[in-house]
Backbone bond lengths (Angstrom), bond angles and torsions (degrees), N, CA, C in turn:
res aa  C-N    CA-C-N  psi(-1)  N-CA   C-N-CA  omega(-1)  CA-C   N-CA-C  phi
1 X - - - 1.445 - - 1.518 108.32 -
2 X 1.356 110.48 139.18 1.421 101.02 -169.50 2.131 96.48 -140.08
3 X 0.960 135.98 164.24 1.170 143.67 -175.05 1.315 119.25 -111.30
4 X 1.182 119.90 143.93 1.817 103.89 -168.38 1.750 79.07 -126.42
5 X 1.608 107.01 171.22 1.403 126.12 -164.38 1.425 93.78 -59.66
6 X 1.068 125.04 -56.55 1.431 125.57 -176.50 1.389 122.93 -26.91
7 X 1.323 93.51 -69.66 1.812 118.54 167.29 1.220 102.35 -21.39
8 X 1.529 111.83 -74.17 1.260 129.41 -173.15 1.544 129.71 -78.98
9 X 1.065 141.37 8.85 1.539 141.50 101.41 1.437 118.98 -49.82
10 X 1.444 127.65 -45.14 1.495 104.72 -168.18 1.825 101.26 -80.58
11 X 1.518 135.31 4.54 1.428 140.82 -177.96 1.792 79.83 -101.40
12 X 0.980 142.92 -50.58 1.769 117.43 176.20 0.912 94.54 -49.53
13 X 1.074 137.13 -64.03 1.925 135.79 -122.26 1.577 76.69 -86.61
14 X 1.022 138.46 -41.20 1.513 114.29 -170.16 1.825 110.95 -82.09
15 X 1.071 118.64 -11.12 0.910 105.91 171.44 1.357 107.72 -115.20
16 X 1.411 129.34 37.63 0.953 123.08 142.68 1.735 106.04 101.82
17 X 1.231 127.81 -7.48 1.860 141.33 -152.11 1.601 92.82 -105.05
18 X 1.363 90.95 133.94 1.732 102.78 -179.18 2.120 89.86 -112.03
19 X 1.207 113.40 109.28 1.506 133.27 -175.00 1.630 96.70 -119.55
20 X 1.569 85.06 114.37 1.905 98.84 147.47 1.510 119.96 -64.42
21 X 1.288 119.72 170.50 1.582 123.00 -161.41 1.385 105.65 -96.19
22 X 1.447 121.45 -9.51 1.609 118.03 149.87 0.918 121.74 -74.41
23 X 1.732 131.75 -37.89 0.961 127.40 146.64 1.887 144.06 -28.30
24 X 1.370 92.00 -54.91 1.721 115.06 174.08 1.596 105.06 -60.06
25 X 1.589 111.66 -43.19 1.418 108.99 -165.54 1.826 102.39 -73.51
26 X 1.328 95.10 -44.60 2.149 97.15 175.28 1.171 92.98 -51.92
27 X 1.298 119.68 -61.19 1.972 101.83 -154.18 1.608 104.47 -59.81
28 X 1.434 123.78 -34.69 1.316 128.12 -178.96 1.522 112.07 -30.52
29 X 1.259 75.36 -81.34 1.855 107.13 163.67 1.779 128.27 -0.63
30 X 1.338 74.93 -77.82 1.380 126.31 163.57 1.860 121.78 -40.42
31 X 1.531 107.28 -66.77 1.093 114.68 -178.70 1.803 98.41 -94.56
32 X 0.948 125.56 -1.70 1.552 121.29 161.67 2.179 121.87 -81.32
33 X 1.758 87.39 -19.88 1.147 78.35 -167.50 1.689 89.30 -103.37
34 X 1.066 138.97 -3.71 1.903 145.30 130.08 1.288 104.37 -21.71
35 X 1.855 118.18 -74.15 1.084 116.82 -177.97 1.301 136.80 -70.55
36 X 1.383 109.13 0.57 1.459 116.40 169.33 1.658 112.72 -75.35
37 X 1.653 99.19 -67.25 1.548 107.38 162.71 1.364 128.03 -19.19
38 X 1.872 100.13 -51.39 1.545 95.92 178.58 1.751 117.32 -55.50
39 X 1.808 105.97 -47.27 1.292 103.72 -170.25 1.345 138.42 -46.88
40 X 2.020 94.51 -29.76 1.494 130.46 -165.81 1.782 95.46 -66.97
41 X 1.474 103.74 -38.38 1.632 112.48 -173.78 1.477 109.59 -76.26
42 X 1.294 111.87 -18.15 1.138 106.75 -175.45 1.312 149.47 -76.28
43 X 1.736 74.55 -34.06 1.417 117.06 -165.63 1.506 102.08 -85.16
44 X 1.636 132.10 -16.55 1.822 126.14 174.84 1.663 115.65 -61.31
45 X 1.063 102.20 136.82 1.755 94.10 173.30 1.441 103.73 -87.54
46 X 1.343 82.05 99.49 2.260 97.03 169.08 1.795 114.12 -71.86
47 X 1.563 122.54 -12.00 1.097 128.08 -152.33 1.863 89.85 -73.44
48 X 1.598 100.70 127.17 1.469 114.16 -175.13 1.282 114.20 96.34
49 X 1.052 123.57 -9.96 1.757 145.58 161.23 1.557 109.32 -51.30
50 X 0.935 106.18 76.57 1.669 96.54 161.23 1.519 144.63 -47.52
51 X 0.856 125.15 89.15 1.977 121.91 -167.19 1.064 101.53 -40.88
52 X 1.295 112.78 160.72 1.584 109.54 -171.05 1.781 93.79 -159.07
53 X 1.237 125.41 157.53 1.241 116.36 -166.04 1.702 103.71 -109.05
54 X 1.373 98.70 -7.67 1.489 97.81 -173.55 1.393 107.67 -146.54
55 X 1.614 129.72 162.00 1.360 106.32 -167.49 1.662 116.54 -109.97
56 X 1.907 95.40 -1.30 1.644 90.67 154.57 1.802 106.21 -107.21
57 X 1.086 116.45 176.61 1.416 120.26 160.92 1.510 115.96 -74.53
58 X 0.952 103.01 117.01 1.687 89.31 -169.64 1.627 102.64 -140.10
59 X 1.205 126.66 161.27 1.859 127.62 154.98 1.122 96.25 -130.19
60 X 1.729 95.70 177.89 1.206 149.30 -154.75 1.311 115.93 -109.39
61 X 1.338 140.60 73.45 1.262 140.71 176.11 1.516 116.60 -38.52
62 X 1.161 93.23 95.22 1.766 103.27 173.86 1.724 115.21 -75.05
63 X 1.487 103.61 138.16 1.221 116.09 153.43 1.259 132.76 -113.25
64 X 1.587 111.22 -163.08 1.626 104.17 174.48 1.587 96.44 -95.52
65 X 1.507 98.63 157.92 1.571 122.54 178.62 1.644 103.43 -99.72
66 X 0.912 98.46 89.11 1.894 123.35 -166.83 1.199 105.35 -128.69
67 X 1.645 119.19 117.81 1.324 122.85 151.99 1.159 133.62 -52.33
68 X 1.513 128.87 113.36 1.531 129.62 -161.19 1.521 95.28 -113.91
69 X 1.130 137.81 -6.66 1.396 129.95 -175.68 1.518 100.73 -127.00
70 X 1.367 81.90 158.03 2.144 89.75 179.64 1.551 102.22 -105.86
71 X 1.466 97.22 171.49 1.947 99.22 -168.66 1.865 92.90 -81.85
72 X 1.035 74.14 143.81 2.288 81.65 -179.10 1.869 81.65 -150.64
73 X 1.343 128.30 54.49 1.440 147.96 143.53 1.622 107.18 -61.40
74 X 1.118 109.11 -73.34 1.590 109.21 160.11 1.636 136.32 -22.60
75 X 1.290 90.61 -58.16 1.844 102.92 -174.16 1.258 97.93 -76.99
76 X 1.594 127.07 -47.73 1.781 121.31 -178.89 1.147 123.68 -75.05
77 X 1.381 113.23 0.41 1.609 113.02 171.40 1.830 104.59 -103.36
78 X 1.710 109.82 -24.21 1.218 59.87 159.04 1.496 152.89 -159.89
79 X 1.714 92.18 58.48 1.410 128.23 140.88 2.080 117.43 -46.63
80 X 1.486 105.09 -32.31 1.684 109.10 178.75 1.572 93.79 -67.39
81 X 1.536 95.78 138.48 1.118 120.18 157.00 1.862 135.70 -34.81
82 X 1.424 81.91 -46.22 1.991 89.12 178.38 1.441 98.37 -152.61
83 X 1.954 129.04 124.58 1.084 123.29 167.15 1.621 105.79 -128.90
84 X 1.238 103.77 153.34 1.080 112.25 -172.97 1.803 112.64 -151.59
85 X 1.384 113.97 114.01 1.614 136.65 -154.80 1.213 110.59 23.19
86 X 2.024 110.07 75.23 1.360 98.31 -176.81 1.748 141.81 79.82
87 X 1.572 99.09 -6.27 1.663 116.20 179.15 1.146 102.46 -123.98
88 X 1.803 127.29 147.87 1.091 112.47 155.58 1.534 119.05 -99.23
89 X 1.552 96.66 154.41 1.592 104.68 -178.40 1.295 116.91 -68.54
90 X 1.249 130.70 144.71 1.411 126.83 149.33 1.629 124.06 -125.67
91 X 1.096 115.91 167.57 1.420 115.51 -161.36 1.903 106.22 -87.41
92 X 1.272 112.49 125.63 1.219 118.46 167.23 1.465 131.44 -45.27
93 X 2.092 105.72 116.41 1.591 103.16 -156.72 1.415 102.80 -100.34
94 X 1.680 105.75 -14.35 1.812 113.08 -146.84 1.840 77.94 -116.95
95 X 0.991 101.67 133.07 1.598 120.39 173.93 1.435 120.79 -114.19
Protein backbone atom coordinates (compact mmCIF):
# COMPACT_ATOMS: atom_id res chain seq x y z
CA UNK A 1 0.00 0.00 0.00
CA UNK A 2 1.47 3.10 -0.88
CA UNK A 3 -0.09 6.83 -0.51
CA UNK A 4 -0.20 9.33 -3.21
CA UNK A 5 0.07 13.29 -2.38
CA UNK A 6 -3.51 13.51 -2.42
CA UNK A 7 -4.04 10.99 0.28
CA UNK A 8 -1.80 12.91 2.12
CA UNK A 9 -3.21 16.42 2.09
CA UNK A 10 -6.71 15.19 2.46
CA UNK A 11 -5.13 13.06 6.08
CA UNK A 12 -3.83 16.90 7.09
CA UNK A 13 -6.92 18.49 6.25
CA UNK A 14 -8.59 16.02 8.47
CA UNK A 15 -6.61 16.46 11.07
CA UNK A 16 -6.65 19.75 10.91
CA UNK A 17 -2.45 20.51 9.55
CA UNK A 18 -1.86 23.21 7.03
CA UNK A 19 1.50 21.29 5.08
CA UNK A 20 3.58 22.78 2.30
CA UNK A 21 4.20 20.35 -0.69
CA UNK A 22 7.76 19.58 0.57
CA UNK A 23 6.36 18.89 3.40
CA UNK A 24 3.42 16.46 1.99
CA UNK A 25 6.06 14.80 -0.26
CA UNK A 26 8.53 13.91 3.18
CA UNK A 27 5.60 12.76 5.07
CA UNK A 28 4.63 10.67 1.88
CA UNK A 29 7.85 9.26 1.92
CA UNK A 30 7.80 8.72 5.15
CA UNK A 31 4.49 7.02 5.73
CA UNK A 32 5.19 4.83 2.54
CA UNK A 33 8.30 3.66 3.88
CA UNK A 34 5.97 2.65 7.44
CA UNK A 35 3.96 0.90 4.98
CA UNK A 36 6.50 -1.03 3.47
CA UNK A 37 7.90 -2.23 6.89
CA UNK A 38 4.48 -3.25 7.74
CA UNK A 39 4.29 -5.60 4.61
CA UNK A 40 7.95 -6.93 5.27
CA UNK A 41 6.29 -7.97 8.88
CA UNK A 42 3.70 -9.37 7.43
CA UNK A 43 4.72 -11.27 5.03
CA UNK A 44 7.09 -13.99 7.77
CA UNK A 45 5.36 -17.19 8.51
CA UNK A 46 4.99 -16.77 12.39
CA UNK A 47 2.64 -19.95 12.34
CA UNK A 48 4.22 -22.12 15.39
CA UNK A 49 5.63 -18.91 16.85
CA UNK A 50 4.86 -18.73 20.24
CA UNK A 51 4.00 -15.09 21.72
CA UNK A 52 6.04 -14.40 24.25
CA UNK A 53 5.77 -11.33 26.47
CA UNK A 54 9.34 -10.66 26.73
CA UNK A 55 12.27 -11.26 24.50
CA UNK A 56 14.52 -13.02 27.06
CA UNK A 57 12.98 -15.64 29.38
CA UNK A 58 13.21 -14.11 32.40
CA UNK A 59 11.22 -14.06 36.18
CA UNK A 60 10.23 -12.20 38.77
CA UNK A 61 11.71 -12.70 42.13
CA UNK A 62 8.91 -13.19 44.39
CA UNK A 63 8.55 -12.24 47.88
CA UNK A 64 6.38 -12.32 50.85
CA UNK A 65 3.40 -9.83 50.90
CA UNK A 66 4.22 -8.60 54.48
CA UNK A 67 3.40 -5.46 56.07
CA UNK A 68 6.63 -3.56 56.80
CA UNK A 69 5.12 -0.26 57.87
CA UNK A 70 2.67 0.59 60.67
CA UNK A 71 -0.64 2.71 60.11
CA UNK A 72 0.51 6.50 61.01
CA UNK A 73 -3.35 7.41 59.35
CA UNK A 74 -3.77 9.05 62.63
CA UNK A 75 -0.67 11.29 62.93
CA UNK A 76 -1.18 12.52 59.02
CA UNK A 77 -4.56 13.44 59.39
CA UNK A 78 -3.91 15.28 61.96
CA UNK A 79 -1.39 17.61 60.84
CA UNK A 80 -4.24 17.97 57.47
CA UNK A 81 -5.77 20.95 57.41
CA UNK A 82 -9.59 19.77 57.35
CA UNK A 83 -10.74 16.00 58.04
CA UNK A 84 -13.76 14.74 57.91
CA UNK A 85 -14.78 10.71 58.81
CA UNK A 86 -11.43 9.65 57.93
CA UNK A 87 -11.03 11.73 54.39
CA UNK A 88 -9.26 14.65 53.81
CA UNK A 89 -11.01 17.76 52.70
CA UNK A 90 -10.05 19.77 49.90
CA UNK A 91 -11.19 23.00 48.67
CA UNK A 92 -13.60 23.18 45.71
CA UNK A 93 -11.79 23.82 42.12
CA UNK A 94 -14.75 22.93 39.56
CA UNK A 95 -17.69 25.37 40.05
Amino acid sequence: MSLTLDQVHRIAHLARLDISAAEAEKTRNELNDIFDLIEQMQAVDTRGVEPMAHAQDVAQRLRQDVVTESDQRDAFQKVAPEVEAGLYLVPKVIE
